[in-house]
N, C-alpha and C positions, 0 to 999 in steps of 0.2 A: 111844635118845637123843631129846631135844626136836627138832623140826623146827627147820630153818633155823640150828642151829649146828653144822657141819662137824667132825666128828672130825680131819681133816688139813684147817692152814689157812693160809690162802691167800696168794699171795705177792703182794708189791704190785701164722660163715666172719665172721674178724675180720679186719682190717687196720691194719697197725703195732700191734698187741698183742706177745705174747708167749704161750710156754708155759705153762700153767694147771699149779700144782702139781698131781699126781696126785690125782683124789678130792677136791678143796677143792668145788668145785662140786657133792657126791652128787646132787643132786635134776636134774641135768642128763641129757637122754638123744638117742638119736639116733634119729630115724623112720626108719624105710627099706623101702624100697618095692621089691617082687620085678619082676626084669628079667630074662628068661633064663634062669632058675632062681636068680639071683646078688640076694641086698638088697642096694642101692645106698643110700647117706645122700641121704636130700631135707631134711630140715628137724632144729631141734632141738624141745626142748620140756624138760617142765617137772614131776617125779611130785607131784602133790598127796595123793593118795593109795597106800595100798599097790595098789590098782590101777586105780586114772586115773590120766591123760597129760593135759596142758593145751600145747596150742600154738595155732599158728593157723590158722583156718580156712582160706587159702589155699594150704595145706600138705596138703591133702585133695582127692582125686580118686576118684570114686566108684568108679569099672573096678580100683583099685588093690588090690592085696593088702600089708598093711603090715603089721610089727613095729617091737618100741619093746626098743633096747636098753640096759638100766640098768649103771651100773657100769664105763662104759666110757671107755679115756685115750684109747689110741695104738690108734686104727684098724687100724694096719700088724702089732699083736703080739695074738696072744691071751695072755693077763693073770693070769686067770683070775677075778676079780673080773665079768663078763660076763654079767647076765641075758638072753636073747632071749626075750622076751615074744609071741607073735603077737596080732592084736588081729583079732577078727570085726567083717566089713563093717557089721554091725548095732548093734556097740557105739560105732560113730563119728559123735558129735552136733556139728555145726555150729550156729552162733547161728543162729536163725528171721531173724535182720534183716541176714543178711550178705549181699553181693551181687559174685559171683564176677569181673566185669571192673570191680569198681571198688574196690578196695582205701581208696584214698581217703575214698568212705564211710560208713567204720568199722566196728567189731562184728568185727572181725578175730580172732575166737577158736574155738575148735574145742573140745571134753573124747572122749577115746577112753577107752571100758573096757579094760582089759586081760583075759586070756583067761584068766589068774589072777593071783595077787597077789606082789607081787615080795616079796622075801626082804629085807629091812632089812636094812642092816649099819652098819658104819665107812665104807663106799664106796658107800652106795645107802640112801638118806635120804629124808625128804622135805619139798619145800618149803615155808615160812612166806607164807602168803598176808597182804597187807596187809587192813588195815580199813577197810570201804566209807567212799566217797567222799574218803580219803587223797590229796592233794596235794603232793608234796615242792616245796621251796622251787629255785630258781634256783641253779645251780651245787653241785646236794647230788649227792655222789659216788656214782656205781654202774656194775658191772662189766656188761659185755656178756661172753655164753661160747659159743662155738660151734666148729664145725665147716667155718666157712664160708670162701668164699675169701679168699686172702690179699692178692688187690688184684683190683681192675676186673678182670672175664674173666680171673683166674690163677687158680693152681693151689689144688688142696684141700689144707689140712696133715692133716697123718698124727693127729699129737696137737692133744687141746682145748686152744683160744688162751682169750685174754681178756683186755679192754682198759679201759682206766679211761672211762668214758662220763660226764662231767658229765650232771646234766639241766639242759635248758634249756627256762624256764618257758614256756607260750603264750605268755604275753604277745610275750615277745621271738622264740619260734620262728614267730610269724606273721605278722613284720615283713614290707615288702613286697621287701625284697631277700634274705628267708628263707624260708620256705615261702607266705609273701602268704597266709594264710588258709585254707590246706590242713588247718590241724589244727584238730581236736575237742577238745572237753574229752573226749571218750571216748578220749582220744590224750597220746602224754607222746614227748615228745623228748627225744635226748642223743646229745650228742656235738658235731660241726660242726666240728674240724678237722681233723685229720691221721687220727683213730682213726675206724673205724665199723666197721657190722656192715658183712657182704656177703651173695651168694646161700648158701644152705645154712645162715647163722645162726637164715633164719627159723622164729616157731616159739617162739625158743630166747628166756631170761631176761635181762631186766635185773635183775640181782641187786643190791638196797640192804640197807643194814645201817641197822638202827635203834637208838635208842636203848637199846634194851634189850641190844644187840650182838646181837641174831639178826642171819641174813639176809633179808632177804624180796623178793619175784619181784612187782616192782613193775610192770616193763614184760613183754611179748609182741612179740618185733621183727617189722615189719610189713612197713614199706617202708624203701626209699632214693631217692634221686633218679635218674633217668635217666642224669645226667651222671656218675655215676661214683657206686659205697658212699661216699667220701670228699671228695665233692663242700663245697669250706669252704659254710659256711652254708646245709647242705641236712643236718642231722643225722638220725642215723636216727630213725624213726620207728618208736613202739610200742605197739601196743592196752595203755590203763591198765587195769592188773588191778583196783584199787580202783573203777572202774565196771563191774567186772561182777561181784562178789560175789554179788549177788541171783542172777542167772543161773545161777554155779556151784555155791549151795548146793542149786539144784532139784533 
């Protein structure tokens, strides 16, 4: 099937979201990073290819050993829908202009090869990249989906959440009782009230639907504020995928 139109679809580490119908998000996957013998979820991310991972850079720790798993709902059950992929330290490319304590800025993106290529299905897809230099307008609807927590320092859910994230244009995200100048155009906001990403989201998609009703993985969620994922007027913040096209065709 075409990229970015879900075989199961979608119902109306996030916070005040809800449960992700099963599979509505395919191109959505989990990194995880061996501890103890045990993979543990650190970030989301995003299959652009049957075997590249697109997340972000700050989701990468060189000493690590990672896999990327495709197909997966409820963390708690196996499924059976469930690729585990391993990815060689070698095949994991950071942007040349990212710069590891400062988030800030920008260039917040990574691409991992995978160590083969994942298996397509109804439940493991892949995602519709925008087209370079792409700007969605103010208040244009798009889902955050993750893994992440479910409020400031609480718990992981078990199953993929996801929440309805408005974007919020520069203009206004850089207001000075909003982020005062924090954001790039290499950056897209969304969200600023009640909804946002949290830790563990990162990585992970903002998922827009366009006109054509695909979906496409507009954002890369980067940061939050200090003050809290759900900080009003601190929206999550996302590396725009529409500026780094050139990058990821390399």
């Amino acid at each position: 099937s075409a990229s970015g139109k879900p075989v199961y679809s979608a119902s109306a580490r996030v916070v005040n979201g809800e449960d992700a119908v099963p599979y509505s998000w395919p191109w959505q996957i989990s990194l995880q990073y061996e501890k103890d013998g045990v993979f543990r979820h650190t970030c989301g991310g995003s299959l652009i290819a049957p075997n590249w991972v697109m997340t972000a850079a700050h989701c990468i720790s060189k000493s690590r050993k990672y896999q990327v798993v495709l197909g997966e709902y409820d963390m708690g059950a196996e499924e059976g829908a469930e690729q585990r992929i391993p990815v060689n330290s070698g095949d994991i490319f950071v942007h040349p202009k990212w710069i590891s304590i400062c988030a800030a800025c920008g260039n917040d993106i990574a691409l991992m090869k995978l160590s083969r290529s994942a298996q397509l299905s109804a439940k493991v897809q892949l995602a519709g990249l925008p087209p370079a230099g792409q700007v969605l307008p103010n208040g244009y609807p798009c889902y955050i989906s993750g893994w992440g927590r479910l409020s400031t320092g609480g718990p992981l859910p078990s199953k993929l959440q996801q929440a309805l994230l408005p974007v919020v244009d520069n203009e206004h995200c850089n207001q000075p009782d909003w982020w005062g100048g924090v954001i790039r155009q290499s950056m897209v906001c969304a969200g600023g009230d009640i909804r946002a990403g949290c830790n563990g989201d990162s990585g992970g998609p903002l998922n827009c639907q366009g006109n054509d009703s695909k979906w496409y993985v507009q954002g890369i969620a980067s940061f939050v504020s200090s003050l809290g994922c759900n900080a009003l007027k601190k929206p999550t913040v996302f590396t725009r995928v529409s500026d780094f096209i050139a990058w990821i065709d390399e």
